[in-house]
C-alpha positions in Angstrom: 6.5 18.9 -12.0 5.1 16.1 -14.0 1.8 15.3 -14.2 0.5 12.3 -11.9 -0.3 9.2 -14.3 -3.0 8.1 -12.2 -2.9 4.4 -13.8 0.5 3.7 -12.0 -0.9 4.4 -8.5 -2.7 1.0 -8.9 -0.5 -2.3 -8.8 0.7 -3.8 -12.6 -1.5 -6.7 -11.9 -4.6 -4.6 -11.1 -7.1 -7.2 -11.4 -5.6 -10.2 -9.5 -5.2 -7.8 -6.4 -7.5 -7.7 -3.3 -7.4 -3.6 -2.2 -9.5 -2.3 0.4 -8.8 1.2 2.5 -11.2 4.2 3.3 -12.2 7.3 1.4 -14.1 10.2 2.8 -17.6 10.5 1.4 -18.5 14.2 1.8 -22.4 15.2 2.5 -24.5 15.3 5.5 -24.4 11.6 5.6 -21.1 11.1 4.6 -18.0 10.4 6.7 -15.0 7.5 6.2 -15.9 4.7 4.7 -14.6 1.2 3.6 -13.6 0.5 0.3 -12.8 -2.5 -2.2 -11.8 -1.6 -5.6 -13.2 -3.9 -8.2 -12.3 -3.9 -11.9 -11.3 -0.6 -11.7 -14.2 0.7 -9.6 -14.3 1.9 -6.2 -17.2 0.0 -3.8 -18.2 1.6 -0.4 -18.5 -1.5 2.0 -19.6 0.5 5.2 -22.7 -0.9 5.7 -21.1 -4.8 6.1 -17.7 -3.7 7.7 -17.5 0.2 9.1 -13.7 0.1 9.9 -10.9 -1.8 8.5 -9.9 -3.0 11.4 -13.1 -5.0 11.6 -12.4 -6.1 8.2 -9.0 -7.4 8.8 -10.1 -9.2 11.9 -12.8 -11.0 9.6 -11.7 -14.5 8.0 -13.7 -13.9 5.1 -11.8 -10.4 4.3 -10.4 -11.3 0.9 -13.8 -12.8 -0.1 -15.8 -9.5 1.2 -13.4 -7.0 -0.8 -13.9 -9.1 -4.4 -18.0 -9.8 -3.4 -19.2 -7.3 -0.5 -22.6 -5.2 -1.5 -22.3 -1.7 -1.7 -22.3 1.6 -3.2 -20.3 2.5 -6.4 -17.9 6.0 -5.8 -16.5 5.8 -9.4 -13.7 4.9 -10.8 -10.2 4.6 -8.6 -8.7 6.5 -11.0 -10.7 9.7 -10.4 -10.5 8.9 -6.8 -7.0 9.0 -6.9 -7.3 12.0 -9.1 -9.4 14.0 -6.5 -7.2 12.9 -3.4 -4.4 15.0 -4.0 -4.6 18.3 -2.0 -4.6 21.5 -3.4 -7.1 20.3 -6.4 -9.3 18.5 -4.8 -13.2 18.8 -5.3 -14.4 18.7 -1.1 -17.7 17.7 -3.1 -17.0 14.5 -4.0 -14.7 11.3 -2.4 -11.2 11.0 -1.9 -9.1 8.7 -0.6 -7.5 8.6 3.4 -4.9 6.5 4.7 -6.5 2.7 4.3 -6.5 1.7 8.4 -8.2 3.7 10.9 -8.2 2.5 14.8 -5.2 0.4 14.7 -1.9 1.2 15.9 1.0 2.5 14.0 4.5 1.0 15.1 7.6 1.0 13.3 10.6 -0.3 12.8 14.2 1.3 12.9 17.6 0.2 11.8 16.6 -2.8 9.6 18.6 -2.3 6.6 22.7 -1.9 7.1 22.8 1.3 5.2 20.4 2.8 7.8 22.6 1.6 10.9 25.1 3.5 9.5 23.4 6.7 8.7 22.0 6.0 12.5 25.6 5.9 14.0 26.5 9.4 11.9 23.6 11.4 13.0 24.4 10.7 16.8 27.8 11.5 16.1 27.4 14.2 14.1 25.5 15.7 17.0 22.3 16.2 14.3 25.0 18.6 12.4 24.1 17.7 8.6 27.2 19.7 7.5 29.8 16.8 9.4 27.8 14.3 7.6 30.8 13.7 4.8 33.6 13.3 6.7 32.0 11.2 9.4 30.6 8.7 6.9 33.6 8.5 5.5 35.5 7.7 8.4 32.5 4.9 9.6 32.6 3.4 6.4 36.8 2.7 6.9 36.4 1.9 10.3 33.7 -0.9 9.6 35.6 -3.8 7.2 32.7 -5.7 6.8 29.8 -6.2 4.6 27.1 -5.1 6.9 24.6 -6.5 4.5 25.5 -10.0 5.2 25.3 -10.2 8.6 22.2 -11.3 11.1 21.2 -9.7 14.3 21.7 -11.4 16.9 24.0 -14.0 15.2 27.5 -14.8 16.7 28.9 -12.8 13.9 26.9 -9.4 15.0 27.5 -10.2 18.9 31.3 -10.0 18.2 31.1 -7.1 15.5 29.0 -5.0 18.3 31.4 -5.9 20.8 35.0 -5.2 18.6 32.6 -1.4 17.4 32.8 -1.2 21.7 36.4 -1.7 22.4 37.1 0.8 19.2 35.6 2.8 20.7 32.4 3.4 18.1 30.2 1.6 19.1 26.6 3.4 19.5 23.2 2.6 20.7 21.8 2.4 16.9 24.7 -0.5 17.0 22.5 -3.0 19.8 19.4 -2.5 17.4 21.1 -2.8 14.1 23.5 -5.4 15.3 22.0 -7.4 18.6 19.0 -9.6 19.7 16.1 -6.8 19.9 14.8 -5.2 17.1 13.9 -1.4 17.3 10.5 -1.2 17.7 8.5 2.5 18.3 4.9 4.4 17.9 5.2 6.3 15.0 2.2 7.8 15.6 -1.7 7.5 16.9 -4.6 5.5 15.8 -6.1 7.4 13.1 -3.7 10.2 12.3 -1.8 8.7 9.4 -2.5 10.6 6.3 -3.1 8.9 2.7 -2.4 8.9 -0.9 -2.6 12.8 -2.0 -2.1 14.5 1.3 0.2 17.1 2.5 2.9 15.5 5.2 4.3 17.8 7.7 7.5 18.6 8.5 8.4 20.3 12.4 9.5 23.6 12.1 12.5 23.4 14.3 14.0 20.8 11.9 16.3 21.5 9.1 17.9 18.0 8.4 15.4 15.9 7.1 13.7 13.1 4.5 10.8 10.4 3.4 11.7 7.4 4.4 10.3 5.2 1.8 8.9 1.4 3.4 6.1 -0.9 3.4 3.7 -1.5 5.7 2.6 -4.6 7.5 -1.0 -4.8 8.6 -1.7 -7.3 11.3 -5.4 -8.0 12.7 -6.6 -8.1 16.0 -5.5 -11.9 16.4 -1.7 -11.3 15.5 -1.9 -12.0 12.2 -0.4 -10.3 9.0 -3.0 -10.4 6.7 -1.9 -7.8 4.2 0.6 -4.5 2.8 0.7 -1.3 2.1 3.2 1.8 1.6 4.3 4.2 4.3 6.4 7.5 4.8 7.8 7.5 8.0 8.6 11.2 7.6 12.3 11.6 9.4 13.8 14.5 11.0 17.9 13.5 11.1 19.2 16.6 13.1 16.6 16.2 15.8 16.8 12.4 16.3 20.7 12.7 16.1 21.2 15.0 18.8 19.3 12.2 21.4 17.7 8.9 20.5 15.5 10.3 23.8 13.9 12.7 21.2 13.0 9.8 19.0 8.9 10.9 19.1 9.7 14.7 18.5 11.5 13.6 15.5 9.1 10.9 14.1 5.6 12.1 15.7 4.5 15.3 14.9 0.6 16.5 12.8 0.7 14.7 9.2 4.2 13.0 9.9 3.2 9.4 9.2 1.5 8.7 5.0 0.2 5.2 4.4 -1.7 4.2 1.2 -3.1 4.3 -1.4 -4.3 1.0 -0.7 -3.8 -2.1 2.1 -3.6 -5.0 -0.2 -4.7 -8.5 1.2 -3.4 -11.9 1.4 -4.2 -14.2 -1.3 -3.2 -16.8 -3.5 -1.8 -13.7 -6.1 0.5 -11.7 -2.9 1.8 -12.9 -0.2 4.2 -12.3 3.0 7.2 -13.6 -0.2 5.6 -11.1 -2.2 6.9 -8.4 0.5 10.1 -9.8 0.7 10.9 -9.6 -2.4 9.8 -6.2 -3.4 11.6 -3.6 -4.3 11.1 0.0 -3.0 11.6 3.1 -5.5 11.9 6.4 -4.4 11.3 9.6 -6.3 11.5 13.2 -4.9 11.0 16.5 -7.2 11.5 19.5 -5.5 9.0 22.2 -6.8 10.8 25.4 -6.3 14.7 23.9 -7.3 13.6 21.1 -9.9 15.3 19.3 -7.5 15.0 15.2 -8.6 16.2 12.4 -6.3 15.6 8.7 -6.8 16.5 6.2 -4.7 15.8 1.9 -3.9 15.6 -0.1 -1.6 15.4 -3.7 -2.1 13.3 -5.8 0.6 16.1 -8.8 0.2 18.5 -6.6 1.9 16.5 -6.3 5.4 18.5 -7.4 8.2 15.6 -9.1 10.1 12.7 -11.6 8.8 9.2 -9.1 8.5 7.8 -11.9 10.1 10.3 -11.6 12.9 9.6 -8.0 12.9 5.9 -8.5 13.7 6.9 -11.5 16.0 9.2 -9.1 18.3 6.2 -6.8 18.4 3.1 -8.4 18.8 2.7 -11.9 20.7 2.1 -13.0 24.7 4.3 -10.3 25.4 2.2 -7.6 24.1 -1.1 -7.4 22.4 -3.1 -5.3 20.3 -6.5 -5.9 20.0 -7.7 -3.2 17.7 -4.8 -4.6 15.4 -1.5 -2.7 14.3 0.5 -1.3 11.0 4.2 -2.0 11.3 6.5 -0.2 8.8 9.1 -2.3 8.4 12.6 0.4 7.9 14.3 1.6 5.0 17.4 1.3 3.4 17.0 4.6 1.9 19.3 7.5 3.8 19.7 10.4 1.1 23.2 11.5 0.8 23.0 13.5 -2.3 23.9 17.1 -2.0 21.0 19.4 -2.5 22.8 23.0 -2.5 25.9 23.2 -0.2 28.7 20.6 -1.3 28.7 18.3 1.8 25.4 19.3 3.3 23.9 16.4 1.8 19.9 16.2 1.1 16.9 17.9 3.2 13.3 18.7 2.1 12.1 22.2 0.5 8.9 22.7 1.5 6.3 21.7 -1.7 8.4 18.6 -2.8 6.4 15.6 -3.7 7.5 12.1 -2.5 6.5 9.1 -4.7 7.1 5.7 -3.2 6.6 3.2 -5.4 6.2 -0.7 -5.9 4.9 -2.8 -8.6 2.6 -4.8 -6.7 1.0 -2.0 -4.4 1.0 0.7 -6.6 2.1 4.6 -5.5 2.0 6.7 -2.4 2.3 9.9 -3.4 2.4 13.4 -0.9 3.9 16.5 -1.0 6.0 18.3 1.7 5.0 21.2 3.5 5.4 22.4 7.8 3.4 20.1 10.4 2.3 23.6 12.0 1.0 25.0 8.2 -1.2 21.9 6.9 -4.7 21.3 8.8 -4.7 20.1 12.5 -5.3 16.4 13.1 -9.1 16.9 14.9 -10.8 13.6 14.0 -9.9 11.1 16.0 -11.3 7.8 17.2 -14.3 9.1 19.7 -15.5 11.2 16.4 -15.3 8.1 14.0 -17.4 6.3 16.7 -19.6 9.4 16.7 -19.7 9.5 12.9 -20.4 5.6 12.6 -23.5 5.9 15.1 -24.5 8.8 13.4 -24.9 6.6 10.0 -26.4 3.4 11.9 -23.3 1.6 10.9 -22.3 0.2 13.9 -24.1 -2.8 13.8 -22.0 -3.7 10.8 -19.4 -5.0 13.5 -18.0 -8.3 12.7 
């Protein structure tokens, strides 16, 4: 494979951004910590916020990750460098996924491309080797550009109801198409891996893919205060033989990547910023040579982010520890990767880079949830760790 060029792991406009997320700092001492990275260096700024989630609750956050006190770790680039698994020095820090204690929701259907990919896995029974035919046949039986229409409008309503009488219509159709947006727990607070790490696949799947989005972080008080990248690692054949299996096929150890970074809000990126990003996706497969690329554009989402977070979070339901929301992907792989019409599934030791200008790279490599390390720390042992390091009065 090619070597990692560290410097495009960081966004283009490196020092206008406002990052912060956590590295582990090994040692006696040591445990997660907060970060900022400043002019290239990487600021430990534990002892004023210990988790992120207190940081994003603070209205001074943007302010704290550009001025903060703290302890230098380097350079971002070697911490990038030492973050990626299989050559990384336990000696000295490397970086975890940027939130700790908040929730991790997600998103589903959002992008026209992925309603349709929905609708084929359920009627392909999670059969990857119907997947041509059936698309093709969905794609002639739907005359209408997909991309142009809103949920919920009067246009949806009365595609979603002709789809019905057809007698096509699916489930994946009421989220894509209706009122209510698709909204699910990818996974716990604290399991999401970060930049560098191995993401597990289940064993029992063998139709599967990243699915390449960004990643809304909203505070304790509702608000969307900043955004990162996510993998929302997907397994197609499980999910498509029952939505009712939708957390065996999205929730399983090292399933859910976020990182490198969470980026703040600030006069330099904004909520506009995420909607008009684009997405790139690169896998290389390391046993085939394998290369896939793939984009999705943020302009094309179905529903508002901001609508996203809205149908999440409000009166209706709160999160007080705060939440991530990946936001869905228009990215569905269709490419064959060895049997004409069996389209595209992971090889174990592929590496997924999801990339945008603005926050930088999330790279991790592919390997079985039952093969990489267990998930063991969870919140009771970041408590534990924090009181340990008398860093719990840093509570804001």
């Amino acid at each position: 494979m090619t070597p990692v060029d560290f410097s495009s792991c960081l966004p283009v406009d490196l020092p206008l951004a406002s990052l912060v997320g956590r590295a582990w700092r090994p040692g006696p001492a040591g445990g997660p910590s907060v970060i900022a990275v400043r002019h290239g260096e990487v600021i430990d700024i534990s002892a004023v916020t210990p988790t992120t989630a207190d940081l994003l609750d603070r209205k001074d956050a943007v302010e704290l990750a550009r001025s903060a006190p703290g302890d230098s770790l380097g350079s971002v680039e070697a911490l990038l460098a030492n973050s990626i698994d299989g050559s990384r020095d336990p000696s000295r820090p490397f970086l975890l996924a940027p939130n700790d204690v908040q929730a991790i929701k997600a998103c589903g259907v959002t992008f026209a491309v992925s309603l349709l990919e929905r609708v084929l896995e359920e009627q392909a029974n999670g059969d990857a080797s119907k997947a041509r035919e059936l698309r093709a046949q969905l794609q002639s039986s739907i005359d209408i550009d997909l991309a142009h229409i809103r949920p919920g409008s009067p246009a949806a309503l009365h595609l979603r109801d002709e789809m019905l009488a057809r007698g096509t219509w699916s489930q994946y159709m009421e989220v894509g198409l209706g009122t209510d947006a698709e909204v699910f727990s990818k996974s716990q607070p604290m399991s999401a891996l970060g930049f560098g790490a191995q993401v597990g696949l289940s064993p029992a799947s063998q139709w599967n893919n990243p699915e390449p989005e960004i990643v809304l972080a909203i505070n304790g008080h509702g608000q969307t205060v900043g955004a990162s990248l996510g993998n929302d690692v997907n397994l197609r054949d499980i999910e498509g033989r029952s939505a009712l299996l939708l957390g065996k096929a999205k929730d399983n150890n090292g399933s859910c990547a976020i990182g490198p970074f969470i980026r703040l809000f600030d006069a330099h990126f904004d909520i506009d910023s995420v909607r008009s990003a684009e997405v790139a996706l690169e896998i290389a497969g390391e046993v085939d040579d394998f290369i896939l690329h793939g984009m999705s554009n943020m302009r094309e989402i179905s529903r508002d982010p901001l609508d996203l977070v809205a149908q999440t979070c409000g009166a209706h339901h709160q999160y007080p520890d705060g939440f991530m929301l990946f936001l869905g992907t228009m990215f569905s792989p269709i490419q064959d990767r060895g049997a004409p019409g069996a389209g595209f599934t992971h090889k174990l030791g592929d590496r997924v880079s999801i990339h945008t200008p603005q926050l930088g790279r999330l790279i991790n490599t592919v390997q079985l949830s039952t093969q990489i390390p267990p998930w063991t720390f969870g919140v009771r042992a970041l408590y534990a760790n924090l009181h340990g390091r008398n860093l719990m009065g840093a509570r804001a």
